[in-house]
C-alpha positions as CSV (number, residue, x, y, z in Angstrom):
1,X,0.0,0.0,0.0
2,X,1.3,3.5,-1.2
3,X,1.3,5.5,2.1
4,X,-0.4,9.3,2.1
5,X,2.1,12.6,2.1
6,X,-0.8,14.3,3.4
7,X,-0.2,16.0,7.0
8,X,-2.6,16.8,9.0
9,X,0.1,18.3,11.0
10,X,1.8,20.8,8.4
11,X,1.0,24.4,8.5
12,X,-2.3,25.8,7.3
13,X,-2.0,27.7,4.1
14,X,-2.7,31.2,4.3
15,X,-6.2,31.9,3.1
16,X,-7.4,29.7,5.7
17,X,-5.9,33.2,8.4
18,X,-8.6,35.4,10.0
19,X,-8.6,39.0,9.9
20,X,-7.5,39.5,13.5
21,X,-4.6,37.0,12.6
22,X,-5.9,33.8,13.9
23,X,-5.8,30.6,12.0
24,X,-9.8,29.7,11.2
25,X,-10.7,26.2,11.5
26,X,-10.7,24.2,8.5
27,X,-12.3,20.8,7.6
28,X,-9.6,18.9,6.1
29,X,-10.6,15.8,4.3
30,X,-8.0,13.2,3.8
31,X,-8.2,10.7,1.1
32,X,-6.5,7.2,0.9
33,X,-4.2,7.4,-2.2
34,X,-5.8,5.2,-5.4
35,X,-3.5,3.3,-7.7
36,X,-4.8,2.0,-10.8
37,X,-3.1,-0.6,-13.0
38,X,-5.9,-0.3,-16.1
39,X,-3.3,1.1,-18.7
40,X,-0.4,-1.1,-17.6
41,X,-2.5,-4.2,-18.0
42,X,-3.5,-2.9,-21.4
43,X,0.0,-2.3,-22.9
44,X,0.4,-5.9,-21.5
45,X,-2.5,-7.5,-23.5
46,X,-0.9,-5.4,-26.7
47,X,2.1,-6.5,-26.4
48,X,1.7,-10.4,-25.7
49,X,-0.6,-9.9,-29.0
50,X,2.2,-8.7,-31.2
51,X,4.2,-11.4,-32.8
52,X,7.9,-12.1,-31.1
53,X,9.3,-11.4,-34.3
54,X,7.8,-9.5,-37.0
55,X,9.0,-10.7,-40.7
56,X,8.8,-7.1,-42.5
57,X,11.2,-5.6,-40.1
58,X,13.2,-8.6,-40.7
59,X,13.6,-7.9,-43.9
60,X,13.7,-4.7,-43.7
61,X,16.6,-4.9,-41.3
62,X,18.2,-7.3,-43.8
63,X,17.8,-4.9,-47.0
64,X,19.7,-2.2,-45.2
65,X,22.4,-4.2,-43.7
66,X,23.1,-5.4,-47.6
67,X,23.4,-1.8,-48.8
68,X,27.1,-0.1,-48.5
69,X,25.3,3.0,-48.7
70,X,23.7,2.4,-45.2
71,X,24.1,5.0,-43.6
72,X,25.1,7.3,-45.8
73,X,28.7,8.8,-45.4
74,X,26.8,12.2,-44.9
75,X,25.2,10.6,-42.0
76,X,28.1,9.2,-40.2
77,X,30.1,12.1,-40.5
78,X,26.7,14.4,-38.6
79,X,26.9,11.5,-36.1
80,X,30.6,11.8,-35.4
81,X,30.3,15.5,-35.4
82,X,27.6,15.1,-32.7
83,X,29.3,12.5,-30.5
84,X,32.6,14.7,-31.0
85,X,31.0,17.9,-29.6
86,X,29.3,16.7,-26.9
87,X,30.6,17.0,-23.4
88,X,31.7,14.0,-21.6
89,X,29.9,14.2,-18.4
90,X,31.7,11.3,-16.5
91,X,34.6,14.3,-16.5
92,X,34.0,17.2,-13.5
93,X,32.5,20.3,-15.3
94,X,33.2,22.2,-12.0
């Protein structure tokens, strides 16, 4: 069970403060937190219905890994470019 953040403790917020500067008394209402699992269970039932391996992507996978043009050389050299400028953040920046 997913435990409440709500405080019934914490300060009141400050329209709930009188015109003479006392707090007024407010009802406050807590509510047990609600989980629901609907959507998750959905992208399960999608997913166990799509096939383990789908034979156009197969073969598109296999037409591009028989072209030497794939990727082009234009491609390769924007990827290199990127990878070259950007910072390596394993390093202190500091």
């Amino acid at each position: 069970m997913i435990n409440s953040t709500t405080s019934a403790t914490r300060a009141l917020p400050g329209d709930v403060i009188g015109q003479a500067g006392q707090a007024t008394p407010k009802a406050i209402t807590l509510r047990p937190d609600r989980l629901s699992t609907d959507s998750a269970a959905h992208l399960r039932a999608t997913l166990a219905a799509q096939p383990e391996i789908r034979p156009e992507v197969v073969e598109r996978a296999k037409a591009l890994a028989a072209d030497k043009n794939y990727p082009s050389t234009d491609t390769l050299r924007q990827v290199g470019t990127m990878i070259l400028n950007t910072p390596d953040l394993s390093e202190d920046q500091s």
